[in-house]
ZAMARGU-4260 file (C-alpha; in steps of 0.2 Angstrom, whole numbers, plus 5000, padded with zeros to 4 digits):
<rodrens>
0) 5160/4854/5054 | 5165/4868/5069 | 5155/4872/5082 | 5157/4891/5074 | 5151/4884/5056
5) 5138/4872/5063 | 5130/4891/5071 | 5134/4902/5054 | 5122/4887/5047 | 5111/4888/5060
10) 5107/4906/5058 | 5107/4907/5038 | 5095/4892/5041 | 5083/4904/5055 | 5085/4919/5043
15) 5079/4912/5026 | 5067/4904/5034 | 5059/4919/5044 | 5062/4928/5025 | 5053/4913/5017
20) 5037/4914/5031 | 5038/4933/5029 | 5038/4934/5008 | 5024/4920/5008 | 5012/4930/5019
25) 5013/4944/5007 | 5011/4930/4994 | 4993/4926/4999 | 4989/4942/5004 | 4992/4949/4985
30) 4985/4934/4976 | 4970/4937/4986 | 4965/4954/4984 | 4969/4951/4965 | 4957/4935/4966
35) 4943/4943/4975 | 4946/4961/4983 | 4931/4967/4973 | 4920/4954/4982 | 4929/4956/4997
40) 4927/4975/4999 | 4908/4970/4992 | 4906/4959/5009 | 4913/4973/5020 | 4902/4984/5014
45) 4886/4974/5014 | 4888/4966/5031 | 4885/4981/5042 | 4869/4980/5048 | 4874/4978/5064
50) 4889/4976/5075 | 4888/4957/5076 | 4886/4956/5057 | 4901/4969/5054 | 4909/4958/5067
55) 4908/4941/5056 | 4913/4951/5040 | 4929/4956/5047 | 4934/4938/5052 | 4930/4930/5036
60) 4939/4943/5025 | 4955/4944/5037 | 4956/4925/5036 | 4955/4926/5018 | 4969/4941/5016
65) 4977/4932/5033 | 4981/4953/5035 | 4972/4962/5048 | 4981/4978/5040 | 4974/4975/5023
70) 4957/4974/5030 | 4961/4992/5042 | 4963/5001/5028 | 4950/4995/5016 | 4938/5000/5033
75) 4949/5016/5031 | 4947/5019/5014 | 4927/5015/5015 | 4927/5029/5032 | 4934/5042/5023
80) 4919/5042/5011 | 4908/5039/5021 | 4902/5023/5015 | 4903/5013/5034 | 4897/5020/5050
85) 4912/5023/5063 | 4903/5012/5076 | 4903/4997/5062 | 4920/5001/5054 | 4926/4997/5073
90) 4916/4981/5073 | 4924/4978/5058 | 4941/4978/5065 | 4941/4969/5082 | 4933/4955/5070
95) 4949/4956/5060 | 4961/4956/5075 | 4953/4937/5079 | 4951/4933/5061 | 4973/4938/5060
100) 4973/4925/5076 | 4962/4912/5067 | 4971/4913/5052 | 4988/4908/5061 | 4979/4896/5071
105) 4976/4886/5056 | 4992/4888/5047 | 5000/4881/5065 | 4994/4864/5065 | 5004/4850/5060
110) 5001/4851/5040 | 5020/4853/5035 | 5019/4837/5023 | 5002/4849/5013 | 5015/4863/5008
115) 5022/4851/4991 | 5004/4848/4988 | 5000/4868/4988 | 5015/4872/4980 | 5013/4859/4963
120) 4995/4863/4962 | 4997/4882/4963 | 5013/4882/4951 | 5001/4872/4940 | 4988/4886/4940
125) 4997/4901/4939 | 5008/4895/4925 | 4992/4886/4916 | 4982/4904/4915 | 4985/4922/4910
130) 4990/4936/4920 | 4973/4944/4923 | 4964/4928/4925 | 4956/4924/4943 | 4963/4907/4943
135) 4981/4914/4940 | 4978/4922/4959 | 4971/4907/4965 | 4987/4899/4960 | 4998/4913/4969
140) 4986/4911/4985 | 4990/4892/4986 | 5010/4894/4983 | 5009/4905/4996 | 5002/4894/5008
145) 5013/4882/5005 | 5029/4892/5007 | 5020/4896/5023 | 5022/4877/5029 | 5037/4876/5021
150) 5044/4889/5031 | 5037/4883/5047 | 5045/4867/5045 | 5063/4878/5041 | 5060/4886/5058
155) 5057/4872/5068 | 5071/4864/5061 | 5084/4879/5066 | 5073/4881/5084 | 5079/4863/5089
160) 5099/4866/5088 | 5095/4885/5095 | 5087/4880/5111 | 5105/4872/5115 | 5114/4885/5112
165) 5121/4895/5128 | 5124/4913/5120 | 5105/4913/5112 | 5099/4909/5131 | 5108/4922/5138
170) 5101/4935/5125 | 5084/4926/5128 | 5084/4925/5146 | 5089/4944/5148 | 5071/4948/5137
175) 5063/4937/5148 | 5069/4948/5165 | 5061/4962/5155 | 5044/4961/5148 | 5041/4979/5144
180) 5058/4977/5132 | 5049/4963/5123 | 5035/4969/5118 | 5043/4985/5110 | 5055/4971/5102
185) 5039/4965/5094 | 5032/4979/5090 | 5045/4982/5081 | 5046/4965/5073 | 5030/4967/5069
190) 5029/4984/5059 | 5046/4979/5048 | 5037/4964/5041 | 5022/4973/5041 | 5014/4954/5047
195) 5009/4949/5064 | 5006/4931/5058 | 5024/4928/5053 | 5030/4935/5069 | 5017/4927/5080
200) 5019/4909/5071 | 5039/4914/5072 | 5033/4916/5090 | 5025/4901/5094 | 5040/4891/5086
205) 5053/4895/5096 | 5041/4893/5114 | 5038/4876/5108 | 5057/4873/5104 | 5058/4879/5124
210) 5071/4894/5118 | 5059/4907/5133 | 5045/4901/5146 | 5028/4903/5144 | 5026/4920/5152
215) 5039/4928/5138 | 5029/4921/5125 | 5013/4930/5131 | 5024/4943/5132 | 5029/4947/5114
220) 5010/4940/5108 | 5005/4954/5117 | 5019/4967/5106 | 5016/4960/5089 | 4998/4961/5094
225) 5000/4979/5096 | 5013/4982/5083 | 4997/4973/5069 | 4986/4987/5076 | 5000/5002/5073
230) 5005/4997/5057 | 4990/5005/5047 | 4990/5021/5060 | 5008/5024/5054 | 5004/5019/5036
235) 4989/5032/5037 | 4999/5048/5046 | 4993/5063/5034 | 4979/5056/5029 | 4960/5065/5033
240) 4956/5064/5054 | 4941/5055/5046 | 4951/5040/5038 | 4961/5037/5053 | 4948/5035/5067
245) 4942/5018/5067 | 4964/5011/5065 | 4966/5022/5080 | 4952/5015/5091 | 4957/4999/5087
250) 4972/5002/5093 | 4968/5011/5110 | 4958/4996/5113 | 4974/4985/5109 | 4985/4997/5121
255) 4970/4994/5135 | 4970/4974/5133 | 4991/4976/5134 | 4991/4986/5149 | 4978/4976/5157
260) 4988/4960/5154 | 5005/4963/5154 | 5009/4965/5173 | 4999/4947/5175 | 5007/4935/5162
265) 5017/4926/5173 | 5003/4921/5183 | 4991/4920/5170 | 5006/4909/5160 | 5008/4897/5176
270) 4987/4895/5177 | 4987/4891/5157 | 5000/4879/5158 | 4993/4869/5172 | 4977/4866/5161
275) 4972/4848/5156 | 4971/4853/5138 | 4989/4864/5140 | 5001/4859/5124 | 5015/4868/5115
280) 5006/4880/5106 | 5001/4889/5122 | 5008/4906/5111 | 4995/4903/5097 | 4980/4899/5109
285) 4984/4915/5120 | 4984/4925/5103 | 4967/4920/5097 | 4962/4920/5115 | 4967/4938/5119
290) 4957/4943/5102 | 4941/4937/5106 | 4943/4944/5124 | 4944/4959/5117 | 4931/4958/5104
295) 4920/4953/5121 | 4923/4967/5130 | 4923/4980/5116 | 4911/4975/5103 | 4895/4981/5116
300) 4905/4997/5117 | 4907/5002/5098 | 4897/5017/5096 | 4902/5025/5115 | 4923/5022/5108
305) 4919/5029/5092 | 4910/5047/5099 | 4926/5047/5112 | 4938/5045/5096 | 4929/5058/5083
310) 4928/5070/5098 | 4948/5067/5101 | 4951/5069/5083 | 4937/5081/5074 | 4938/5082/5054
315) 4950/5096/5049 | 4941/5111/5041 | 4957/5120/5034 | 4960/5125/5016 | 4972/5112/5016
320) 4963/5099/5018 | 4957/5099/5002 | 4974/5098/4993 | 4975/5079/4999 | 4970/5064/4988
325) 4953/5056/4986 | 4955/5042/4975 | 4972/5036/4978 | 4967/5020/4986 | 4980/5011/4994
330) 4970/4993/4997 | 4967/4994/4978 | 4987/4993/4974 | 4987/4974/4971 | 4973/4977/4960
335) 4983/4987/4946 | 4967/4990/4934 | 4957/4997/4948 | 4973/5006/4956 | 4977/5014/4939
340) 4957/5019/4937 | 4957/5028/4953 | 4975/5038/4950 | 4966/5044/4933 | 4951/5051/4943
345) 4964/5061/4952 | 4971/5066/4937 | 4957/5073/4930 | 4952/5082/4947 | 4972/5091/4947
350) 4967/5094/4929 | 4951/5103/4937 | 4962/5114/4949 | 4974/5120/4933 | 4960/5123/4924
355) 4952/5135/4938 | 4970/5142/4942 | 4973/5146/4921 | 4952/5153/4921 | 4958/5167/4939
360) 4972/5172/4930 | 4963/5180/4918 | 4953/5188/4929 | 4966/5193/4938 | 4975/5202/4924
365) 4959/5209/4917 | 4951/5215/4933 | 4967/5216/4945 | 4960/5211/4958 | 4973/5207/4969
370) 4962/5195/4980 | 4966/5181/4965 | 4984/5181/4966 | 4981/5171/4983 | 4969/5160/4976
375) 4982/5155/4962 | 4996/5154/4975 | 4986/5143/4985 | 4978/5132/4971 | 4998/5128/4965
380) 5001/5123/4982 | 4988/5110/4981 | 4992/5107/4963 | 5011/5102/4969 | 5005/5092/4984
385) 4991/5081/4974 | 5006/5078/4961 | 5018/5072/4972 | 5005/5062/4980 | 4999/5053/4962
390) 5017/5053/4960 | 5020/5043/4975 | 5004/5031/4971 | 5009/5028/4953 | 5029/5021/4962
395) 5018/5008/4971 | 5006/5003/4957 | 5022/5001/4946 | 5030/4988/4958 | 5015/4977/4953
400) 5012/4964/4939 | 5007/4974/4925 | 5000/4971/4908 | 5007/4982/4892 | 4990/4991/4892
405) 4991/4994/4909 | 5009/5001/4908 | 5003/5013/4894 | 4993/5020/4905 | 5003/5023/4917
410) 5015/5030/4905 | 5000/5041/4902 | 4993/5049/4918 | 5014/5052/4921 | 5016/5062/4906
415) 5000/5071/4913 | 5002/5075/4928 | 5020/5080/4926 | 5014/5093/4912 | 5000/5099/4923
420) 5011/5104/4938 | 5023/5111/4924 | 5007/5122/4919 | 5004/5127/4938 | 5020/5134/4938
425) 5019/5145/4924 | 5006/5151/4931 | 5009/5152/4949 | 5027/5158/4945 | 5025/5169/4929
430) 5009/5174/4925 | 5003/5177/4942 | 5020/5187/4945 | 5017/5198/4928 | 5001/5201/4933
435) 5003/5207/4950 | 5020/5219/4942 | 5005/5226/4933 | 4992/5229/4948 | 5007/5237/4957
440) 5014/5249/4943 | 4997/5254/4939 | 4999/5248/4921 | 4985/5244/4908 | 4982/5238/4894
445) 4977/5246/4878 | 4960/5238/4873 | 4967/5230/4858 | 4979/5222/4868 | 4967/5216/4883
450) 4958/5209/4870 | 4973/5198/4859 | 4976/5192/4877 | 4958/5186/4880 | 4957/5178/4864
455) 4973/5169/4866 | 4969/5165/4882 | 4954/5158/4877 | 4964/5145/4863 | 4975/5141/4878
460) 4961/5134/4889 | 4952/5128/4875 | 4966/5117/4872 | 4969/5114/4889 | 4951/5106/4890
465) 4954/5096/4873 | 4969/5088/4881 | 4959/5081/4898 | 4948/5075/4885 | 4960/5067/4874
470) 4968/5058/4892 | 4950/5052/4897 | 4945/5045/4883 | 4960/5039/4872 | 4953/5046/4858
475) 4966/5045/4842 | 4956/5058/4833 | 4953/5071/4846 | 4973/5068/4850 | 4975/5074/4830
480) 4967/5087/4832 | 4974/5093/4848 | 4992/5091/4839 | 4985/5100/4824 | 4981/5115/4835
485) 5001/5119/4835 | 5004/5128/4819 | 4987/5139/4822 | 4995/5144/4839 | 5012/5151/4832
490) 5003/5161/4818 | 4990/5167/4833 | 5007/5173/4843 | 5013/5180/4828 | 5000/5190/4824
495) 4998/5195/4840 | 5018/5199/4842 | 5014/5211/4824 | 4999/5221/4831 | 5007/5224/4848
500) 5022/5232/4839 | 5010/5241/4826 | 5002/5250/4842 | 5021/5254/4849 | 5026/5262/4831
505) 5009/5271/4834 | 5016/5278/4849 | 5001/5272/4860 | 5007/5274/4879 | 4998/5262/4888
510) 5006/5250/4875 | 5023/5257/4877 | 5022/5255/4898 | 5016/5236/4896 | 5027/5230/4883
515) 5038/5220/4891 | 5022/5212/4902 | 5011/5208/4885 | 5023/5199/4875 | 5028/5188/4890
520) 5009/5184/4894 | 5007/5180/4875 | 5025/5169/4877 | 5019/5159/4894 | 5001/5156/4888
525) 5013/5147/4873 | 5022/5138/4884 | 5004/5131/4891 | 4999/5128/4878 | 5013/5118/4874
530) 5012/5109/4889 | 4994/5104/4885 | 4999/5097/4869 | 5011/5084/4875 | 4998/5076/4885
535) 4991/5069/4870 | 5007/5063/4863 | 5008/5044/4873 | 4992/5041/4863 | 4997/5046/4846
540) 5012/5035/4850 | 5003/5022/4854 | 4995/5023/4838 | 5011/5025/4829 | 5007/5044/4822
545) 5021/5051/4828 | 5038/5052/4818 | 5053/5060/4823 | 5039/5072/4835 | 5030/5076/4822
550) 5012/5072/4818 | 5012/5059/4803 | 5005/5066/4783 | 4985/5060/4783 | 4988/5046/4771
555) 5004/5040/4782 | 4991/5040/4797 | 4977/5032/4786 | 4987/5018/4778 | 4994/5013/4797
560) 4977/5015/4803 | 4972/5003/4790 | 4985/4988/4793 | 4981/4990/4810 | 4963/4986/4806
565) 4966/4975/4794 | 4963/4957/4798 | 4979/4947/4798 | 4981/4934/4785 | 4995/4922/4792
570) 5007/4926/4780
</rodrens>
């Protein structure tokens, strides 16, 4: 073999096995929070009685996860309803960034012959049990720790040829010359795998392979220790001033410790090397070290940091605060069910905000009161922006494993939202606009008219409040009946259409002036109404009542209703 192949080996060899150690991280931390993330957010929340208690709860979960990020954002999430104190949230996360260092202390020792054992075991329990079952995750978690091994042993297999290598010496030398370079390198490192472990064990392989001294090492601890504490800050930009405090203070008390430390790490890497107990894993001990330094000289300061931070970063009062999402949690993604419950109770509150928006239009075109067009303009900007953001949530929740009812649902809250942001616009875009044309010409309506709108309006938002009942409660018959409410709604627009004519051959002039405005009201509210409608089609499907987009004959509907009750006889 050439000395060029025997490198293009070397390299593929390093790159799957940093892909492997990186994939397997995620493995465990997803099998995990599908295994026990109810308990685990349980345990969060319990233990915070006191600092030392929200301390212990945060190495225990961490170790579990082995993700300091996943634990951030459950805090996070907690924070932002006020379910955790700020001053225990922070506890919470300095015990995480030790229980992160813990976790890759463990997985560092010589147990590379334990990764067939995890593997065969956790291939038997995930294939032996259904998708949803606990021990199926259970399974996920051990493969994944396996794979871990596996892919230390990979590492230190490509290390050993590397450290002879001149060109990788040069490239790691020239790091070494500069420390502040290796610690954005790092950081870097650390927020594209989204894993300080795999870059910390990456790490501590190659010092031990002798690839940089000591003092370099310390070095780029220190960035992927400060790129594990930036990762949920960035992953968290948007969200409420309230949600982001404790990530943020956990982070300022990261940057502190690296600033602190980073001018003395050759020194301080000479004085650790000369220890009697010094081995080749000087990278891991300095990580779990640094950690519980930190956690020394923070945890008595909790409370002051926190006050400093919620001064820094006050709660935003603006209107637009309230268009952003409130139970679109992103530490329950791995957990589809519970991801998929907390997108529907978005979906109902968007389907508050339309229902409001459709109730001030009214008003608007009956009292033309020109202060409500704002109101609605408004309201359809945080109509589109809580959309997008369920949108954007449901993506994420679709990437997971899901079950056929779970993917139904999902099917569902789409067709919802996407016909609630197409209702917003109508009226944001037409009905507010007509009504406002109205305000300025200094039209109105005849009685008899103002009245046919009111009435039709009223159908429309009657429907409109059938159809959020038919999504929350997957009701086959309330889904009939709102599809049964079609053919009223043409005749209702018919009639209307003939008495609006009638009053023009009368020669009526405030119907003559508002012609054109009327029958496009009546014509939008239709389209709503439509709209509303459709959000109860995915359940009829699911119960097979739909043909060619048409509503099956009752006796159709009753006899598939039957078969699908009826007991099946193994014929």
């Amino acid at each position: 073999m050439s000395g060029s192949e025997s490198a293009t080996t070397i390299l593929i060899h390093l790159a799957g096995g940093v892909a492997l150690l990186i994939w397997a991280v995620r493995l465990v931390r997803t099998g995990a929070m599908r295994a026990f993330g109810s308990s685990l957010r349980q345990t969060l929340q319990s233990f915070t009685r006191n600092r030392f208690a929200a301390f212990a709860s945060g190495i225990g979960v961490t170790m579990v996860l082995q993700s300091s990020t996943a634990t951030t954002l459950l805090v996070s999430s907690f924070a932002s309803r006020d379910l955790i104190a700020p001053a225990m949230a922070l506890a919470i996360l300095l015990g995480a960034n030790l229980g992160t260092s813990l976790a890759a202390f463990v997985i560092s020792l010589d147990l590379g012959w334990v990764w067939g054992v995890c593997v065969a075991l956790g291939v038997v329990l995930y294939l032996g049990h259904e998708p949803m079952e606990r021990a199926r995750n259970i399974g996920r978690i051990l493969v994944g720790i396996g794979l871990i091994l596996l892919a230390l042993v990979e590492l230190n297999a490509a290390a050993e040829p590397l450290a002879q290598s001149p060109t990788f010496r040069i490239v790691l030398t020239a790091l070494a010359s500069e420390p502040l370079l290796a610690i954005l390198v790092t950081v870097a490192a650390t927020w594209l795998t989204h894993s300080s472990i795999a870059v910390v064990l990456l790490i501590a392989t190659f010092a031990a392979s002798g690839l940089f001294p000591a003092a370099t090492a310390i070095a780029l601890v220190l960035g992927a220790n400060l790129g594990n504490a930036l990762i949920p800050v960035l992953d968290q930009i948007g969200a409420p001033a309230q949600q982001r405090r404790a990530a943020v203070a956990n982070l300022a008390t990261r940057l502190l410790l690296t600033v602190l430390i980073l001018p003395f790490a050759g020194p301080l890497a000479a004085w650790l090397q000369s220890l009697p107990f010094a081995s080749d894993r000087l990278a891991i001990e300095f990580h779990v070290a640094l950690n519980l330094v930190g956690a020394i000289v923070f945890l008595p300061f909790v409370k002051p940091i926190m006050a400093m931070v919620m001064r820094l970063m006050p709660e935003d009062k603006s209107p637009s605060a309230d268009n952003r999402p409130r139970h679109l949690d992103p530490t329950v993604l791995d957990n589809p069910s519970e991801a998929l419950a907390g997108a529907m109770r978005e979906s109902l509150r968007l389907g508050d905000r339309v229902e409001a928006m459709l109730r001030d239009t009214m008003d608007l075109i009956a009292k033309d009161e020109l202060r409500l067009s704002r109101t609605i303009s408004q309201a359809d900007d945080g109509v589109d922006a809580i959309h997008e953001s369920i949108k954007l949530y449901l993506v994420k929740v679709s990437r997971a494993e899901l079950s056929e009812d779970e993917s139904r649902r999902l099917f569902e809250i789409v067709t919802l939202i996407t016909n609630l942001e197409h209702i917003g616009d109508i009226i944001d875009k037409n009905l507010r606009e007509l009504a406002e044309k109205k305000i300025r010409k200094r039209y109105a309506f005849s009685p008899e008219g103002l009245a046919e709108i009111r009435d039709f309006h009223q159908r429309v938002a009657a429907g409109l409040r059938l159809a959020l009942n038919v999504f929350a409660t997957r009701d086959v018959a309330l889904a009939r009946q709102l599809f049964a409410e079609k053919a009223p709604m043409r005749e209702a627009e018919r009639r209307a259409a003939e008495s609006h004519f009638d009053r023009l051959r009368s020669g009526r002039p405030e119907s003559i002036e508002t012609s054109a405005i009327h029958l496009d009201i009546i014509r939008d509210l239709k389209r709503i109404h439509g709209h509303a409608v459709a959000i109860g089609y995915p359940i009829l499907e699911g119960a097979n009542l739909l043909r060619d987009s048409r509503l099956k004959a009752d006796s159709d509907a009753a006899r598939d209703l039957a078969l699908r009750a009826a007991p099946q006889n193994g014929h």
